[in-house]
C-alpha positions as a printed NumPy array, in Angstrom:
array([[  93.664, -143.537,   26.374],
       [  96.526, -141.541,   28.024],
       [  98.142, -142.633,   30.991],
       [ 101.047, -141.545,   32.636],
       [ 103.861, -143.846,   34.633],
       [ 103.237, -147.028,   32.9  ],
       [ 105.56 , -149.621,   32.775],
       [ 106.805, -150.76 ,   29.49 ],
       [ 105.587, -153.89 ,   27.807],
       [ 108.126, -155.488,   28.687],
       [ 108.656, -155.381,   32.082],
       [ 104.495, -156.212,   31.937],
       [ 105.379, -159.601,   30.064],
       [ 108.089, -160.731,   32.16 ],
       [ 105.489, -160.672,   35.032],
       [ 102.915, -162.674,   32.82 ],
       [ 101.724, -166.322,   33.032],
       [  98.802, -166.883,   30.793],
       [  96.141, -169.967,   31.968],
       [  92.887, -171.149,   30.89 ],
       [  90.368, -172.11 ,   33.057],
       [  87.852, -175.185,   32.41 ],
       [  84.316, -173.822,   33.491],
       [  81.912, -176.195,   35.03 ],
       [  79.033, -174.137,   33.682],
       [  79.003, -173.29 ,   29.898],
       [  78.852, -169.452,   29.824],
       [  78.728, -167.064,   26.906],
       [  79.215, -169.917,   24.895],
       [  82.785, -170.911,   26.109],
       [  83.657, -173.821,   27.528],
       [  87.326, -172.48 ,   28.792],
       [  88.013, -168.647,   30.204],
       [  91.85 , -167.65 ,   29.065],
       [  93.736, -165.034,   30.563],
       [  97.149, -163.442,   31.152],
       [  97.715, -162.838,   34.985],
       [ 100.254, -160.267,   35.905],
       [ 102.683, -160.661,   39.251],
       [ 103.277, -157.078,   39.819],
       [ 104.788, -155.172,   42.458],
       [ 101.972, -154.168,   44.109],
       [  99.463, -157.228,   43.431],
       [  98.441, -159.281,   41.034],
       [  96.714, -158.042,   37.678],
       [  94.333, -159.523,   34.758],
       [  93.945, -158.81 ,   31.412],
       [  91.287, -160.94 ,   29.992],
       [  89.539, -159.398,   27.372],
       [  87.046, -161.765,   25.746],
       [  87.926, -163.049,   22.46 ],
       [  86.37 , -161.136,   20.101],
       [  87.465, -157.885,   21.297],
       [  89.762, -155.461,   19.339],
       [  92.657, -153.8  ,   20.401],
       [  91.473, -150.543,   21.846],
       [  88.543, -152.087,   22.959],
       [  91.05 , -154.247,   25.207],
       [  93.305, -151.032,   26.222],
       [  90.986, -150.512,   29.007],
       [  91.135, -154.259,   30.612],
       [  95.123, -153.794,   30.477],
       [  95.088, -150.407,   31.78 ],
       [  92.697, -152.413,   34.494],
       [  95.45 , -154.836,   35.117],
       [  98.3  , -153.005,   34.915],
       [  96.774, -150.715,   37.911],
       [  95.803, -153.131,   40.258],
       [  99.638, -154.912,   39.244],
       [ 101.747, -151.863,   39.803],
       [  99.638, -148.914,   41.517],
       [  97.632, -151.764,   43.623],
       [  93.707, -151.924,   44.833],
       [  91.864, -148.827,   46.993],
       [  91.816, -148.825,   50.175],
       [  88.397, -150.889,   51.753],
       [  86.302, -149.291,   53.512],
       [  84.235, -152.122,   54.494],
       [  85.482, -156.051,   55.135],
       [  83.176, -157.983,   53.23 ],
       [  80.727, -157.182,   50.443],
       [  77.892, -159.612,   49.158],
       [  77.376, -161.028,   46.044],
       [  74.699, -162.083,   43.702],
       [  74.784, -165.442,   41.798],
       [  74.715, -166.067,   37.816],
       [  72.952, -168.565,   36.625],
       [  73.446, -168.477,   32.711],
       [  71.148, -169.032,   30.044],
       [  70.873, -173.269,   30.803],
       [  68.081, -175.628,   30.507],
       [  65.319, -174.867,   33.541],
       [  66.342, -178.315,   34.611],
       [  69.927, -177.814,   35.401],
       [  68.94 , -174.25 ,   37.334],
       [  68.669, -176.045,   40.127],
       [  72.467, -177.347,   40.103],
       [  73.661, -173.844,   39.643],
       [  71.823, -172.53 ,   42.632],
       [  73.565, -175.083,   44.684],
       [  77.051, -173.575,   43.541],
       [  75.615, -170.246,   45.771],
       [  75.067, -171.346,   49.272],
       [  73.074, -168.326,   51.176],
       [  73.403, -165.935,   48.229],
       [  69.902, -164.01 ,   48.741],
       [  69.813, -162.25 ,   44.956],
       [  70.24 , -164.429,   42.235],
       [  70.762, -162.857,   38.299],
       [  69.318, -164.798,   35.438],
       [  70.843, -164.778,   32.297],
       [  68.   , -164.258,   29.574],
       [  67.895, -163.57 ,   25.331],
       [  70.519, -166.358,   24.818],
       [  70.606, -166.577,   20.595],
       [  68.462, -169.726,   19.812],
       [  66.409, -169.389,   23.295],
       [  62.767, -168.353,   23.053],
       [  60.725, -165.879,   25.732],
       [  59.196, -168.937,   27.254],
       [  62.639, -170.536,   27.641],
       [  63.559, -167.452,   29.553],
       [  60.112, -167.104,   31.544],
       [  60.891, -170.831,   32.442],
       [  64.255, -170.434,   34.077],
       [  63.487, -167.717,   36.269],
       [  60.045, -169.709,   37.319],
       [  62.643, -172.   ,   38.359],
       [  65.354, -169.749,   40.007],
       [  62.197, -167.873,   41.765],
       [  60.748, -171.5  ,   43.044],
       [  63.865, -172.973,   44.429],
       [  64.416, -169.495,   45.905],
       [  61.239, -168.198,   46.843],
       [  62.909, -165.764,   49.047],
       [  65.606, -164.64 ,   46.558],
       [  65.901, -161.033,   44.925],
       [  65.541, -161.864,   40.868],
       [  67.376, -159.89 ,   38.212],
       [  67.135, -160.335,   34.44 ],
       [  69.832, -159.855,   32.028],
       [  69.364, -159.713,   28.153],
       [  72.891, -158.515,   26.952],
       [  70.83 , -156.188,   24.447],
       [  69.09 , -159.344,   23.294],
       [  65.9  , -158.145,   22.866],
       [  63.821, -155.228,   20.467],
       [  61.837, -153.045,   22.419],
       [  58.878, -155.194,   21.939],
       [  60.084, -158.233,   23.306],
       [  61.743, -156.239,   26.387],
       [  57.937, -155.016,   27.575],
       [  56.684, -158.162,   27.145],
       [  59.354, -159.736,   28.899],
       [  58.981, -157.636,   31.659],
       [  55.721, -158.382,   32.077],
       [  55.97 , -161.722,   32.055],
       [  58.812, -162.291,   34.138],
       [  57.072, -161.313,   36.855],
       [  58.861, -159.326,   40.034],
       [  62.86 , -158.319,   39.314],
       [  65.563, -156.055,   41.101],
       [  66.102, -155.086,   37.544],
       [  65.744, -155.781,   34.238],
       [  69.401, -155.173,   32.443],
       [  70.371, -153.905,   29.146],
       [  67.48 , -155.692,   27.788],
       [  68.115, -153.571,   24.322],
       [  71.297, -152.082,   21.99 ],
       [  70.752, -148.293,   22.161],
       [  70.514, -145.632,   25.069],
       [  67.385, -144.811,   22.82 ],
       [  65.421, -148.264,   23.041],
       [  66.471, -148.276,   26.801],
       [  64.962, -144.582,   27.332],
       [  61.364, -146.084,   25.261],
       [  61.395, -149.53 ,   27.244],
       [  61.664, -147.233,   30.825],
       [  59.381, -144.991,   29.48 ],
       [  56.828, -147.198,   28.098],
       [  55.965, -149.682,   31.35 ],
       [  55.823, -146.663,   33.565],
       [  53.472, -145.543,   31.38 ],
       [  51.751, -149.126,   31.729],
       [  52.038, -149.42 ,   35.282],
       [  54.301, -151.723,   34.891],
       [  57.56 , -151.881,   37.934],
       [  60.438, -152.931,   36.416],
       [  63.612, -151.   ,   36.538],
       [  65.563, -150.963,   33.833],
       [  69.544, -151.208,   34.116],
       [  71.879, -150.298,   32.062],
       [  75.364, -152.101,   31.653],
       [  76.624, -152.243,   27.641],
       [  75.358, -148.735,   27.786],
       [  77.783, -147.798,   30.102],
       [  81.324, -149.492,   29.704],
       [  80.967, -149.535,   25.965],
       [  79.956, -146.135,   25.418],
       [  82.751, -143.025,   24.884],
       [  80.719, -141.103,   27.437],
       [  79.405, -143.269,   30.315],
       [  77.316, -140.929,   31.311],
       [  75.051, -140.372,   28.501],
       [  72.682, -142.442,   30.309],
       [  72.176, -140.943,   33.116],
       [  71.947, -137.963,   31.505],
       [  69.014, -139.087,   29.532],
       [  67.242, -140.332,   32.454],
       [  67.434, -143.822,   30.487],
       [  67.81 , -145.973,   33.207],
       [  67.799, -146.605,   36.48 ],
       [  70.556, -149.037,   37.858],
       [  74.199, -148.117,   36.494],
       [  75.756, -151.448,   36.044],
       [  80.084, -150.918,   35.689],
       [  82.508, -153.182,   35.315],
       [  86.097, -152.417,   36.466],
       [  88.121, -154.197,   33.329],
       [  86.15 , -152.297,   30.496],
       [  86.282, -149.212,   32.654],
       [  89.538, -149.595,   32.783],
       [  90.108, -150.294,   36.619],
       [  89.243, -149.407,   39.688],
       [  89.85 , -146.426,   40.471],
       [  88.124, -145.278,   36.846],
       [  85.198, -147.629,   37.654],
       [  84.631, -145.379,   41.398],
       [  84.771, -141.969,   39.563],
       [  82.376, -143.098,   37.327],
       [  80.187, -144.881,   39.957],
       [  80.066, -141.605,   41.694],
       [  79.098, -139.362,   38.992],
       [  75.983, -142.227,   38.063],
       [  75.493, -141.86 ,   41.439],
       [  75.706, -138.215,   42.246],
       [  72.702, -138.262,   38.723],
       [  70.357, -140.79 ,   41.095],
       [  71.166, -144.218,   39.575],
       [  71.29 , -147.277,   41.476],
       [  74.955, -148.88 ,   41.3  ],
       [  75.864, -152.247,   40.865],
       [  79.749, -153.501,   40.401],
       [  79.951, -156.738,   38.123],
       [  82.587, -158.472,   36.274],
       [  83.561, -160.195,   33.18 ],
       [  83.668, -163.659,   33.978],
       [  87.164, -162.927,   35.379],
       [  89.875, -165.207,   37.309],
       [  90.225, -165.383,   41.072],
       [  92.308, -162.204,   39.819],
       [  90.068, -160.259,   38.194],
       [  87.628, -160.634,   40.969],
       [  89.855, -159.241,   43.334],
       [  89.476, -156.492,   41.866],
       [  86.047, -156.03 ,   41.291],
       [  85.471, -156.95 ,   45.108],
       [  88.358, -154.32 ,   46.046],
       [  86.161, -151.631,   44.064],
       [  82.668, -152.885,   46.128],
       [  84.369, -152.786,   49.115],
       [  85.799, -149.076,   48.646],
       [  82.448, -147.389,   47.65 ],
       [  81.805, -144.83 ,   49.475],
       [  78.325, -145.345,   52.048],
       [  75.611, -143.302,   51.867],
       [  72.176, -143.065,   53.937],
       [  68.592, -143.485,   52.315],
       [  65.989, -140.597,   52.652],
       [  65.144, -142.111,   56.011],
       [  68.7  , -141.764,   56.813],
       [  69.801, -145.724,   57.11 ],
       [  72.925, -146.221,   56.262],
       [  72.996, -147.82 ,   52.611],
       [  75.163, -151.288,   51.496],
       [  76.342, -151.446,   48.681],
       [  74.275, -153.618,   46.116],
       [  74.792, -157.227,   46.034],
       [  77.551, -157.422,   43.255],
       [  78.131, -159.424,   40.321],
       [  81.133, -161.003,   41.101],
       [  80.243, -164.75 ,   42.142],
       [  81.3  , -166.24 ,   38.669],
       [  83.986, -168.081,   40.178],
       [  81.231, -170.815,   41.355],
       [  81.089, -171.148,   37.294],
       [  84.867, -172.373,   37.251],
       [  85.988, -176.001,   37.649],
       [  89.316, -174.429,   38.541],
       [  90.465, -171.637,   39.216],
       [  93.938, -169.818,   40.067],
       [  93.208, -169.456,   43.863],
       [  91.225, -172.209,   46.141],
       [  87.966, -171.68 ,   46.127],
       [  86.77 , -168.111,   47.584],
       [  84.24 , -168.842,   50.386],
       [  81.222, -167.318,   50.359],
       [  79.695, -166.835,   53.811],
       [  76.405, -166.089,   53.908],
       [  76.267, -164.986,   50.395],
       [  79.213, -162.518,   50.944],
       [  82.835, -162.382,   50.119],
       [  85.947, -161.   ,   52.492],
       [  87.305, -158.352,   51.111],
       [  90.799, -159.153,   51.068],
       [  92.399, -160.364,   47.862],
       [  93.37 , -163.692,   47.194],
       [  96.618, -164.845,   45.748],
       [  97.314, -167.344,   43.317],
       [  98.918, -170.386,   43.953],
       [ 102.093, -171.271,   42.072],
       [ 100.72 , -174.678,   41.404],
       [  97.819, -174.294,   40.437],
       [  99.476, -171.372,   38.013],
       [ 102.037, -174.223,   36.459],
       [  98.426, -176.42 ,   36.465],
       [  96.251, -174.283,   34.598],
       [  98.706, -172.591,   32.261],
       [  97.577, -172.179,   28.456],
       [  99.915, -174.125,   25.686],
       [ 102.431, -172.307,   23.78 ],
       [ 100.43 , -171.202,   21.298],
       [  98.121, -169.833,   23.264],
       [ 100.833, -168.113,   25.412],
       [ 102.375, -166.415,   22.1  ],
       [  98.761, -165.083,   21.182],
       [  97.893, -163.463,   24.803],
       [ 101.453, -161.894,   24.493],
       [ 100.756, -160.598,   21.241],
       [  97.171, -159.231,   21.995],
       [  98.761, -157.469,   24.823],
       [ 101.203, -155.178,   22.875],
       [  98.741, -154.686,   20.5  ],
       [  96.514, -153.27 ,   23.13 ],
       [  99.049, -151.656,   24.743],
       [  99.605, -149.135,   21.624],
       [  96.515, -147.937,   22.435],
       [  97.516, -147.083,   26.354]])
């Protein structure tokens, strides 16, 4: 990854606290979220790479952090943006307590193929999501969970979604699910999100016609500005966009929102002007703290405008020693591969 103009590592730890976050809500199996927050001279910056990620896999989420740190965010061109809410892969009796975190969100993504869940565990939980928000726009995601088999089933069971995403591994399986319920009459769009920000060519799906929501994520497409190129071209190929994060900090969903907020609008065949999708970037409601106060969410959207962290709550939150030295060192190590 080649990138002129960066500062050196360094100057990027000198500007580095690293905390970790207590979640209220287990998610992806963690019970804390870690990262190393940069104060930079043009904003603040994340790099938060989740645990089991190598180096180069992690250059992108510094290069993400380093840009919104020292270049800054893009210009908005719209002051708010809404949001969806996450409700991970929990019991279908604590759904209801997640909802609650969401106050007048109006689309709602379910978290489905958790290891050790069955199909009627996930059929379950969104029966529950879609009851105690019978209004609410449903979307599925399987974090390639599922073979191709259980994806068409799934689909049909699940009833109505926005979307079902990444519900399998390969740009292949994804191309035979899409293919396979049109060719049942079954709706279901497929979306594609692993397929994207872990691929070397992002655009290999839309290419194939293999789906039809592009789901990007600025850290692994290594930030912003990347992550609107790349929406564009998806875009400018007729897939649906969606912006989502990685369970990021107050931080790292400044970013994300900064990206939502400076898509570029567009008009539907009937020309209406077009929002922006409802974006994945509510996980904060999963945090018990977090860096900033709590971001409000006005019916179900965000302002656009970054938040800043608070200096206390930085001192609060921040991760012990050893954990400091290991964030440091998985930094350099990424940053070899800038």
């Amino acid at each position: 990854m080649q990138r002129v103009d960066i500062p050196s590592v360094t100057e990027i730890l000198e500007r580095a606290y690293v905390v970790s976050l207590p979640m209220a809500v287990r998610f992806r199996g963690v019970d804390r979220r870690e990262a190393l927050l940069i104060d930079g001279p043009a904003g603040w910056g994340e790099f938060s790479p989740f645990l089991e990620y190598d180096a180069q896999e992690s250059a992108a989420w510094l290069a993400s952090g380093i840009e919104s740190a020292f270049t800054g965010l893009p210009a908005p061109r719209r002051e708010k943006v809404e949001v969806n809410g996450t409700v991970p892969a929990v019991e279908p009796e604590k759904v209801p307590e997640v909802l609650a975190r969401f106050e007048g969100v109006r689309t709602f993504k379910v978290k489905v193929a958790e290891k050790g869940d069955s199909l009627d565990d996930d059929v379950a939980r969104i029966a529950v999501v879609r009851k105690a928000a019978p209004k609410a726009t449903i979307r599925a995601d399987a974090n390639r969970g599922y073979t191709v088999e259980q994806a068409i089933e799934a689909a049909q069971r699940f009833g109505p979604l926005d979307y079902l995403e990444q519900p399998v591994r390969t740009v292949d399986e994804l191309y035979e699910v899409r293919m396979r319920l049109q060719r049942a009459g079954v709706f279901c769009r497929i979306a594609a999100d692993e397929s994207i920000r872990k691929a070397e060519d992002p655009l290999e799906v839309a290419r194939r016609q293999a789906a039809d929501v592009a789901v990007v994520k600025v850290a692994p497409l290594a930030g912003p500005r990347r992550t609107l190129e790349i929406a564009a071209q998806l875009h400018a190929r007729h897939m649906d966009v969606t912006v989502s994060s990685e369970l990021g900090t107050a931080v790292g969903i400044n970013a994300g929102i900064a990206t939502v907020a400076a898509l570029p609008g567009f008009e539907d065949d009937d020309g209406i002007a077009v929002t922006p999708n409802a974006a994945g970037l509510g996980t904060q409601r999963l945090f018990e703290e977090d860096v900033t106060g709590e971001r409000p969410l006005i019916d179900g959207h965000f302002d656009a405008r970054p938040l800043e962290p608070d200096p206390a709550r930085l001192e609060e939150l921040a991760a012990d020693a050893k954990r400091k030295d290991w964030w440091f060192e998985r930094l350099q190590w990424a940053y070899e591969y800038l």
